[in-house]
C-alpha positions in Angstrom: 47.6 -78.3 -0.6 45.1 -81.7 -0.7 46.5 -84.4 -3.1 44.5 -86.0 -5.4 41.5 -87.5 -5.2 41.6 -91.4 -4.5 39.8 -93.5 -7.1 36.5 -94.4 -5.1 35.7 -90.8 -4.4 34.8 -91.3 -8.4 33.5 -94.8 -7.7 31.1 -93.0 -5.3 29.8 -90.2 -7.5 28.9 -93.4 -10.3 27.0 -95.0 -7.3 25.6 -92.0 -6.5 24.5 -91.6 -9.4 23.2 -95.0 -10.1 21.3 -95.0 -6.8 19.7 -91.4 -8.1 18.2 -92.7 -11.8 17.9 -96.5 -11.4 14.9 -96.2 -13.0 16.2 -94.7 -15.9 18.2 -96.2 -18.8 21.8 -96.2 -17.4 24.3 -97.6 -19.9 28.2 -98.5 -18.5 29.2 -94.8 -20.8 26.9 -92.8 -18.4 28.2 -94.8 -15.2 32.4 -94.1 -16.4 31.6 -90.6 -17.3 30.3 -89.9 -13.5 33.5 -91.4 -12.3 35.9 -90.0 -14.6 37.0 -93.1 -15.9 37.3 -95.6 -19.3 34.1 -97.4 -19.8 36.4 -100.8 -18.9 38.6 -99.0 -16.4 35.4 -97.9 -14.4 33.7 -101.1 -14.9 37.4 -103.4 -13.8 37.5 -100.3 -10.5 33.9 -100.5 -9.6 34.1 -104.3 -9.6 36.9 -104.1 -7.3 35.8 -102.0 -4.6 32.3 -102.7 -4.6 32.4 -106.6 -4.9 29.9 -106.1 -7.8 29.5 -104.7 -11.2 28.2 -101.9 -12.1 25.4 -103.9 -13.9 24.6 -105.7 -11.3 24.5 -102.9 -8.8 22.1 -101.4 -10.7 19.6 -104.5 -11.5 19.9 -105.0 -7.7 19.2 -101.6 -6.7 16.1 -102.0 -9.4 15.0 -105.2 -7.5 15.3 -103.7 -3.9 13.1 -100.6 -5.0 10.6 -103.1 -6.6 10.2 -105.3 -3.5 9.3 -101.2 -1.3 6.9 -101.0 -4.5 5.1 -104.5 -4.6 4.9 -104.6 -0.6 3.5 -101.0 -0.3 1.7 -99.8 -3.5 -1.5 -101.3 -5.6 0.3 -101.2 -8.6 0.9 -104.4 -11.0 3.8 -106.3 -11.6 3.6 -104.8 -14.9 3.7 -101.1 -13.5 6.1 -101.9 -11.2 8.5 -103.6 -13.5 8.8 -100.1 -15.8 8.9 -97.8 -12.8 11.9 -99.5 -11.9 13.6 -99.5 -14.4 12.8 -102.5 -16.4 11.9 -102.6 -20.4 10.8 -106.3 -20.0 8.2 -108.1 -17.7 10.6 -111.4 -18.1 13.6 -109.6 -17.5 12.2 -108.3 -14.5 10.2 -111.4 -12.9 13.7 -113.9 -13.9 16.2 -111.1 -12.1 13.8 -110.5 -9.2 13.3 -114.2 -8.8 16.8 -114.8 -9.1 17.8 -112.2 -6.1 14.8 -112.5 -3.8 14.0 -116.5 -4.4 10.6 -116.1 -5.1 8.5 -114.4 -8.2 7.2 -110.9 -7.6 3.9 -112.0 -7.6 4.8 -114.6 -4.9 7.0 -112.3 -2.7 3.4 -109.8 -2.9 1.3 -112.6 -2.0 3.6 -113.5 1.3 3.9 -110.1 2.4 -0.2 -109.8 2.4 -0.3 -113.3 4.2 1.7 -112.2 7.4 -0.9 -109.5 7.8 0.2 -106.4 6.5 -1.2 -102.8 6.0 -3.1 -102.8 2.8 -0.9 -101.1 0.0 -1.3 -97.5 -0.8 -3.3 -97.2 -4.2 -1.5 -96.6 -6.9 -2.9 -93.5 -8.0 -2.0 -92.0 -5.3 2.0 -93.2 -5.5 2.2 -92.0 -9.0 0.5 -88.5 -8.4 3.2 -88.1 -5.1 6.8 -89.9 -6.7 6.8 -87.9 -10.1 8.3 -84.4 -10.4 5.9 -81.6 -10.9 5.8 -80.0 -14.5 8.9 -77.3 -15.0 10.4 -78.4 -11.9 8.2 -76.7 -9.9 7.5 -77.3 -6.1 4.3 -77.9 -4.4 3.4 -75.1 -2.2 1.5 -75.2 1.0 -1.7 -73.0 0.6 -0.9 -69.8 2.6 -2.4 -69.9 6.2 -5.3 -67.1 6.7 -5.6 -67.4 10.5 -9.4 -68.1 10.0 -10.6 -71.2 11.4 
């Protein structure tokens, strides 16, 4: 018979979690209740094996997913700031300055500068990253065998 689960097989399903629905309003309640735990149990336990809080796991994970966005997509700061996650433009442009060393608009204008593929326009990465209506999946149209 197994024994009980150890205490970062709940750490993980938080993460997990976390690295699912950055981009949605995650408070420390929602993060404990994945793992099982006491809002300050979870948040003392996460800390501990993760080297990080659960906070700052999460901003991080919101800045990482921001730097794919502003080297790849035609979207503004502004734009990119919400889709990550972020209710403030300030917020956003101190926390990504203070993990990446530059401002987003700087870390953009670098990536262009050492020659890189022009970003994909924005239209088109909003039309493909959101969920269809009801859940539904895109079909393929069916084949005919004409040519």
């Amino acid at each position: 018979m197994p024994g009980p689960v150890p205490a970062v097989a709940h750490l993980r399903r938080a993460r997990d979690l976390i690295d699912r629905r950055f981009a949605e309003p995650l408070d420390l309640d929602a993060m404990a209740r994945a793992a099982g735990f006491s809002r300050f149990h979870f948040a003392r336990a996460f800390r501990a094996a993760y080297g990080e809080t659960p906070h700052a796991y999460l901003t991080r994970r919101r800045v990482e997913r921001a730097q794919d966005l502003l080297r790849a997509a035609n979207l503004t700061v502004t734009e990119i700031c919400h889709l990550v996650g972020f209710s403030s433009l300030g917020s956003f442009s101190a926390r990504f300055s203070e993990l990446v060393g530059v401002p987003p608009t700087e870390y953009r204008r670098r990536h262009v500068e050492r020659g890189a593929r022009p970003p994909i326009p924005g239209c088109f990465l909003m039309a493909w990253s959101r969920p269809l209506p009801g859940g539904a999946i895109a079909e393929k149209p069916p084949v005919t065998g004409h040519s």
